[in-house]
N, C-alpha and C positions, 0 to 999 in steps of 0.2 A: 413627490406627489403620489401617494400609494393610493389606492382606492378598493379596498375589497369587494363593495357592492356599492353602487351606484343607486338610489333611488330616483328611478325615471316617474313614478306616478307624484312624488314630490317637484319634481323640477316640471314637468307637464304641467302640475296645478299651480306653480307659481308664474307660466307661460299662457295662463285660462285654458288650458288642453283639457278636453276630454280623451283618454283611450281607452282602447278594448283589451282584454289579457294577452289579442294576437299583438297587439302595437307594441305593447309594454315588452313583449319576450322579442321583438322586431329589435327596436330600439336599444335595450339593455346592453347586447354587447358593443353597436356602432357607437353611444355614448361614449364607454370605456375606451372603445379604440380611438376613440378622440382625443381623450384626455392622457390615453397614453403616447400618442402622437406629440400633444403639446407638452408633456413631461418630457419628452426625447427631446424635442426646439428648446427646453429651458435647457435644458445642457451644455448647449452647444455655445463655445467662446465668440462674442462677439467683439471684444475688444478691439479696438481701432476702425470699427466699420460703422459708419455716421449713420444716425435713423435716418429714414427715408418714407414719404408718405406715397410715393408709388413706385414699383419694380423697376417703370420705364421714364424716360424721361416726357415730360409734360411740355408742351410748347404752347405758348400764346396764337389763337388766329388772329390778328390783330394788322390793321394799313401798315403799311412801312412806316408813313409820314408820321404816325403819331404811336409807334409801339415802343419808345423808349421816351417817351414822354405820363408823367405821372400826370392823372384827370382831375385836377383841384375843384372843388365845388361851384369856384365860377364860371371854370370852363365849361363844364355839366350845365349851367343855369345858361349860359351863353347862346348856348346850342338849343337849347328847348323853345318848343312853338310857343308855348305861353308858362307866365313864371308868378309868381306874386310873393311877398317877404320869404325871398329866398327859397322859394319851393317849387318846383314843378306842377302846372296845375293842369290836370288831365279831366276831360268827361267825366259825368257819372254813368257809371255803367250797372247800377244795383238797379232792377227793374222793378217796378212798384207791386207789393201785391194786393 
């Protein structure tokens, strides 16, 4: 992933950016050093190591009573103050204008 120049006034107008020539000469090399950044990460062998959608591990807040229990639709319906063909039916809350 080589990149000899970068055009930041391109990538800005495909972002609706307006910049000034200070922003553009600002930006120009932090770009670059982005992209060289993620050219160094392509590198790098990942072989045997599973994707992972976050660094850390993620835990449910969930009751004890019911965190290893899956919420089937009519459990959900069961629960709810008012229901009608299967739906939840809540207030309007859109105020007239």
């Amino acid at each position: 992933m080589s990149h000899s120049h970068i055009d930041v006034r391109y990538v800005a107008n495909l972002a609706r950016l307006e910049l000034s020539d200070e922003e553009v000469a600002t930006f120009q090399p932090q770009l670059e050093a982005i992209l060289q950044h993620v050219a160094a990460l392509a590198q790098l062998d990942v072989t045997g190591i599973e994707p992972t959608a976050h660094p850390a591990p993620v835990f449910d807040r969930m009751r004890a009573d019911i965190a290893h229990e899956s919420l089937s639709q009519a459990a959900v319906l069961q629960n709810a103050p008012d229901q009608a063909q299967g739906q939840i039916r809540v207030p309007k809350v859109v105020i007239d204008a």
